[in-house]
Structures are given as C-alpha cells and as structure tokens.
C-alpha positions in Angstrom: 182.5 23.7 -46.1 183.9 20.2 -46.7 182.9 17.1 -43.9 186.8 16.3 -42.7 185.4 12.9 -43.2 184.4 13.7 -47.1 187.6 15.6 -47.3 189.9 12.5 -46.7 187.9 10.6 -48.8 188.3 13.2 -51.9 192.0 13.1 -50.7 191.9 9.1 -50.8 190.4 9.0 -54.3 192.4 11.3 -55.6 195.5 9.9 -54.9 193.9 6.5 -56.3 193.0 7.5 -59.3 195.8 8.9 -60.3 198.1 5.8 -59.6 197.4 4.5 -63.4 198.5 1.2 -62.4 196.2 0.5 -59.4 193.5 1.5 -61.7 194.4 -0.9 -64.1 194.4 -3.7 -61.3 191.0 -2.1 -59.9 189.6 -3.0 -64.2 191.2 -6.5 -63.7 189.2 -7.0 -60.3 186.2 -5.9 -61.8 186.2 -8.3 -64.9 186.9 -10.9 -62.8 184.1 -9.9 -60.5 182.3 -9.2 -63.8 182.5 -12.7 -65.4 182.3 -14.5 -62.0 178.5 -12.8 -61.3 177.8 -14.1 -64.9 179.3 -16.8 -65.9 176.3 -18.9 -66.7 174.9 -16.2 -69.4 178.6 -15.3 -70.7 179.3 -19.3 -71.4 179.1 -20.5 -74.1 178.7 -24.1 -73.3 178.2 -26.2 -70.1 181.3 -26.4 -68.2 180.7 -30.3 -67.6 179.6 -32.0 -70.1 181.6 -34.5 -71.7 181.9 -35.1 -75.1 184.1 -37.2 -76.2 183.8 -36.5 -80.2 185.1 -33.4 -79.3 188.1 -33.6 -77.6 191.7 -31.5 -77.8 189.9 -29.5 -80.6 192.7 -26.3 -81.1 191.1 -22.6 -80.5 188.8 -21.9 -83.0 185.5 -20.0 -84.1 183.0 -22.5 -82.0 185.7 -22.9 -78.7 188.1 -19.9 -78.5 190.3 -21.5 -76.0 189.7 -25.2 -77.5 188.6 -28.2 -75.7 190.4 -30.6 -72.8 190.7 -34.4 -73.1 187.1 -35.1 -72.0 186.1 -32.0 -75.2 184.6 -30.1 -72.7 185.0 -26.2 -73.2 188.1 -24.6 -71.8 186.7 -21.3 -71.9 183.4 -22.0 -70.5 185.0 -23.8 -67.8 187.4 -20.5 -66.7 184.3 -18.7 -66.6 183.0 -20.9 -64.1 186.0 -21.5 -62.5 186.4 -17.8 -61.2 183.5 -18.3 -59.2 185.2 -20.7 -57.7 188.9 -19.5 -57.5 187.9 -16.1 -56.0 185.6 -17.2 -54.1 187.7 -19.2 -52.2 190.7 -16.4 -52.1 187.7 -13.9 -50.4 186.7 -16.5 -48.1 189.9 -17.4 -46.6 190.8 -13.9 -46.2 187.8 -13.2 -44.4 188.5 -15.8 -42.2 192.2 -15.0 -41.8 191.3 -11.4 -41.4 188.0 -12.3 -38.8 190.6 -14.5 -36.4 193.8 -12.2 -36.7 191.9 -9.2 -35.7 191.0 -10.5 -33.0 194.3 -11.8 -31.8 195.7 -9.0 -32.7 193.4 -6.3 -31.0 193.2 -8.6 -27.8 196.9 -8.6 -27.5 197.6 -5.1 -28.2 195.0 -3.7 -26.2 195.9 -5.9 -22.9 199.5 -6.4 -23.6 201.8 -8.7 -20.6 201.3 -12.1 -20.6 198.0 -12.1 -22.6 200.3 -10.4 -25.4 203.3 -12.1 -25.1 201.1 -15.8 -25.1 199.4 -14.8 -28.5 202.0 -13.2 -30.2 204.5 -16.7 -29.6 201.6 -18.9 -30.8 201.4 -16.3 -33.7 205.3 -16.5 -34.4 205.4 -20.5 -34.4 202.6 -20.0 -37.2 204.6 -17.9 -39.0 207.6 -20.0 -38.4 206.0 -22.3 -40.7 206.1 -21.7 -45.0 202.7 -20.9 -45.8 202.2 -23.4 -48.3 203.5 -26.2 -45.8 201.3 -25.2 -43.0 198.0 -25.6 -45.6 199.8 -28.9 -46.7 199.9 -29.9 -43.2 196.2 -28.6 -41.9 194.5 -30.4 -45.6 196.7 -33.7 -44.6 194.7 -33.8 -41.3 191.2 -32.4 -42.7 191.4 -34.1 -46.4 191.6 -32.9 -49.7 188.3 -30.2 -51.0 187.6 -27.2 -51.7 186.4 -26.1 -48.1 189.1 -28.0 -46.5 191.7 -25.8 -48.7 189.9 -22.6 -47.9 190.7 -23.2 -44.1 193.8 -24.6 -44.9 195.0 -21.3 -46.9 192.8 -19.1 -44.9 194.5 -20.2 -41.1 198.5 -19.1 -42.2 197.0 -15.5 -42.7 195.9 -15.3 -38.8 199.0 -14.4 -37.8 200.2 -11.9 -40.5 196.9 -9.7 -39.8 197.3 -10.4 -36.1 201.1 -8.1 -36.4 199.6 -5.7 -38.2 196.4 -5.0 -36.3 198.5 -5.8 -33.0 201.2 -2.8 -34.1 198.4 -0.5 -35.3 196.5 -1.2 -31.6 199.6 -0.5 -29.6 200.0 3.2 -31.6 196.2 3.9 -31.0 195.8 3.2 -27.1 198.5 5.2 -26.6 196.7 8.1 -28.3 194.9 10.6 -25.9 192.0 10.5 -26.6 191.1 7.3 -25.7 192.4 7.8 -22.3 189.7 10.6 -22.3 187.1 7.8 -23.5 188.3 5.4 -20.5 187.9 8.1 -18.0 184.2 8.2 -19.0 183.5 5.3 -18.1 183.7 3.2 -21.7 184.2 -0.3 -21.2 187.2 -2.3 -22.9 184.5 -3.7 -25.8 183.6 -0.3 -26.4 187.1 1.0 -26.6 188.4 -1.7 -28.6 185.4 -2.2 -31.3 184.5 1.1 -31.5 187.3 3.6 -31.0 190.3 1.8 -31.9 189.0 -0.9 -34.8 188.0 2.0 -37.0 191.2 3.9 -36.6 192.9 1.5 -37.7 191.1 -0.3 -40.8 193.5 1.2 -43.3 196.3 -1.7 -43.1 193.9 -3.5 -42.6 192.3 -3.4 -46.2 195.9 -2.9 -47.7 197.0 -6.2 -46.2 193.2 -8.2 -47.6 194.3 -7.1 -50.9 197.4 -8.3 -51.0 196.6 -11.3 -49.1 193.9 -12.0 -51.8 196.5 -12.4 -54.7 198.8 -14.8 -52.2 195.7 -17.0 -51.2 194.3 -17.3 -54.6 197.8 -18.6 -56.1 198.3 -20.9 -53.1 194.6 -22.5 -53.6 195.4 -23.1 -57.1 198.8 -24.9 -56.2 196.8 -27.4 -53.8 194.4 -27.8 -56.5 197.2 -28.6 -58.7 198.4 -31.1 -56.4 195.2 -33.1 -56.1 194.7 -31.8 -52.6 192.0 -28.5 -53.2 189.0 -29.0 -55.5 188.5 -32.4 -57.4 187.7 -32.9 -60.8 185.3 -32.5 -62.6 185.4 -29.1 -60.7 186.3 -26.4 -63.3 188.8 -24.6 -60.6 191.7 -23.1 -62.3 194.2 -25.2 -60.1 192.4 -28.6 -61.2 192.1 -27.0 -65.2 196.3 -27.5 -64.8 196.5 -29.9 -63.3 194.5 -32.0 -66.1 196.4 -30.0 -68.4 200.2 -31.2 -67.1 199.6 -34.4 -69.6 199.3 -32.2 -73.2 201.7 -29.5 -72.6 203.7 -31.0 -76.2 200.1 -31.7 -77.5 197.7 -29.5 -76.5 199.7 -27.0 -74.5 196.4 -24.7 -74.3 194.7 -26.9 -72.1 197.0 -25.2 -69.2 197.8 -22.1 -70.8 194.4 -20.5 -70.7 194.0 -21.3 -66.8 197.6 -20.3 -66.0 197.1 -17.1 -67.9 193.8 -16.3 -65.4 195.5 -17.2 -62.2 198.4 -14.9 -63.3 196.5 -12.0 -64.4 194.0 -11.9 -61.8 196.9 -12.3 -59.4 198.4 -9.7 -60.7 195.7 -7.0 -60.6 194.9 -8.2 -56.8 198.8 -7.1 -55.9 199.2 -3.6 -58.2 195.9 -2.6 -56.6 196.6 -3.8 -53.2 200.2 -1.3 -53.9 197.9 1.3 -55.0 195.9 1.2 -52.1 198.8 1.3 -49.6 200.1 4.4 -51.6 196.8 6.3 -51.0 196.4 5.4 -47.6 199.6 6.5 -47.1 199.7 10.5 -45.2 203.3 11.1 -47.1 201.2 10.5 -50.4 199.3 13.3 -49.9 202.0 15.8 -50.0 
C-alpha cells in the first residue's frame, strides 16, 4: 500500500507531466540552468575581451550571434550573462519570499493589531508600481548589481506576505492544530512546523512566477544604467549597449532580448503548470 505522502506526489507529477506546456517551460528552465552551470566550457570565447579589429562582425561560422561595438562575442557573453540574470531573479525571490513569510505567518497567526500594523505597511508597499519602488530603493542605495537584487527583491515582501498571511488564517483555524496547542506546543512550533509546511504550495506557485517578473524587471534597471555596469555581460546591460545599432547592427540587442523573453516565458507557463497541479480540482 501507497505512503499518502507518495500518493500525492504520484498525483502531483502526474498532473505535471501531462500539462505539455509546463513541461516545455520546466526544458526552458533547465537549459538555462544548463548553460548558466557551464558557461565557461560552452563559450566559445572570453566574454570580455575587447577586440577592436573585430567589431559589429554579422552572425557567422566563427560568432553565431556576431560581435558588439567593442567585437566582443555576443554569444559568449549571453552565456555568461545567465549566470548573472538568474542569478539575480533567484536571489531576490529568496529574499522576497524569506521576509514575506515571515510577515505573513506573524500576522496571520496573531491577528489584531499585530495583523492589522503589518498588513498596512504591506498595502502602502503595494501601493507603489513595482518597478517605481526598485527605482526609488536603487536611487537611495546606488546603481549595481546587488543594489538591484534588493531593490527588485523588497516589492515582492508584500505579495508573498498576502498569500502566506491568507493561507495562515485557513490553517489555524483547522482542528488539529487546536489539538497541537492543547499539548502544550509553543507558537514557534506551531507556526514553523505545523502550519509552514501546510502551506508551501502557493508558496512555490507564487516563486515561480515571481521569478519571470524579477528577472524582466532586473533587466529594465540594467537597461537604464541603474542594475549591473558595463562591461558586465548581463542581458539588461547587452541592450542597453545595443539601443545605438538597432538600423546597423540590430543583432547586438536581438540576441539578449530574445533570452530575457524566452527564459521569461518558460518561468511563467511553468509557474501556470505548477499552480494547475497543485490545484485539488485538477485532480478530478
């Protein structure tokens, strides 16, 4: 007999797989991943040297994507430049996600004036675009490429912070953890390891998504001089550099706005595939 634990996993994977277009987003994610983890055995040359002699050279047999204005290789450099891009998406949602859990289980789980204090701090975040509260937190802290993970990673506090206070509210109520409390479980206990758990699920859905929204954000600070700084090969700078040749040498900003869009892209149609799974009405 079947582990309900196993079971709901088989049941989870099941309904995964067959959702052909989160599987083509999980390939997407995994290439990335893939040529991130390698990039300095897959390129072909150095991502920063200059050579002049070579410069705006079209696609061809020795570059594939051509060279920039400096004749540096374009390929090589989005190679290394998904180390950079994703690395900076999966930080910032880690940080979002670290802070607006804990917002969010704190003012589910104690409610009153703790909730009602958190959850107006959270909706004057969100009363803020996205992209002009990372404008506003990089035109204190300076332009970079930490300064831009922050910056992107802080206006995601308060949309896990919702979710995780929602899901909290649903589990407390549940009775069993009034059966846990009666035993004499302390609040840290309850909260980290009855109620956390239970409610991972939108949790992950939500990191996906959030992934694809932080990694196109990054790349429109870059692009505005404000995330990395040349001669860093991040996809954001690779247009920005770009904006100059469009009528010359339009592939010089093709090639990096073709791997923000498609990696953004897989991100979202497996963040939807994941939601689908984790949804019970799925399973039926």
């Amino acid at each position: 007999m079947n582990h309900p634990k196993e079971s709901k996993i088989k049941d989870f994977l099941s309904i995964l797989t067959m959702n052909k277009a989160a599987m083509v987003g999980a390939i997407i994610i995994l290439f990335y991943i893939f040529i991130a983890l390698f990039a300095p055995l897959l390129a072909p040359y150095d991502p920063y040297e200059i050579k002049l002699e070579n410069k705006l050279i079209p696609p061809s047999a020795d570059h594939w994507m051509g060279t920039d204005d400096k004749g540096r290789d374009i390929l090589s450099r989005i190679l290394y430049g998904s180390r950079l891009s994703m690395g900076i998406g999966i930080t910032a949602v880690i940080f979002g996600a670290f802070f607006g859990i804990i917002f969010g289980l704190i003012a589910g789980y104690y409610g009153k004036w703790i909730d009602s204090t958190i959850m107006r701090i959270m909706d004057i975040l969100l009363a803020f675009p996205g992209i002009l509260l990372a404008l506003a937190i990089i035109s204190a802290l300076g332009p970079g490429l930490i300064n831009v993970t922050i910056a992107v990673g802080a206006y995601s506090v308060p949309l896990f912070a919702r979710i995780v206070r929602g899901s909290t509210l649903e589990v407390k109520r549940l009775e069993y953890i009034d059966a846990i409390r009666s035993l004499g479980a302390n609040d840290l206990t309850i909260i980290f390891k009855h109620i956390l758990p239970n409610i991972l699920s939108p949790i992950i859905v939500q990191g996906t998504l959030r992934l694809a929204t932080v990694i196109l954000s990054a790349a429109g600070l870059s692009f505005l001089g404000l995330g990395a700084q040349p001669p860093s090969p991040e996809w954001g700078t690779m247009l920005s550099s770009g904006r100059d040749f469009l009528f010359s040498a339009p592939y010089i900003a093709i090639f990096p706005g073709l791997a923000i869009s498609i990696l953004v892209l897989g991100f979202n149609i497996f963040g939807d595939g994941l939601r689908d799974a984790f949804d019970p009405r799925m399973k039926k």
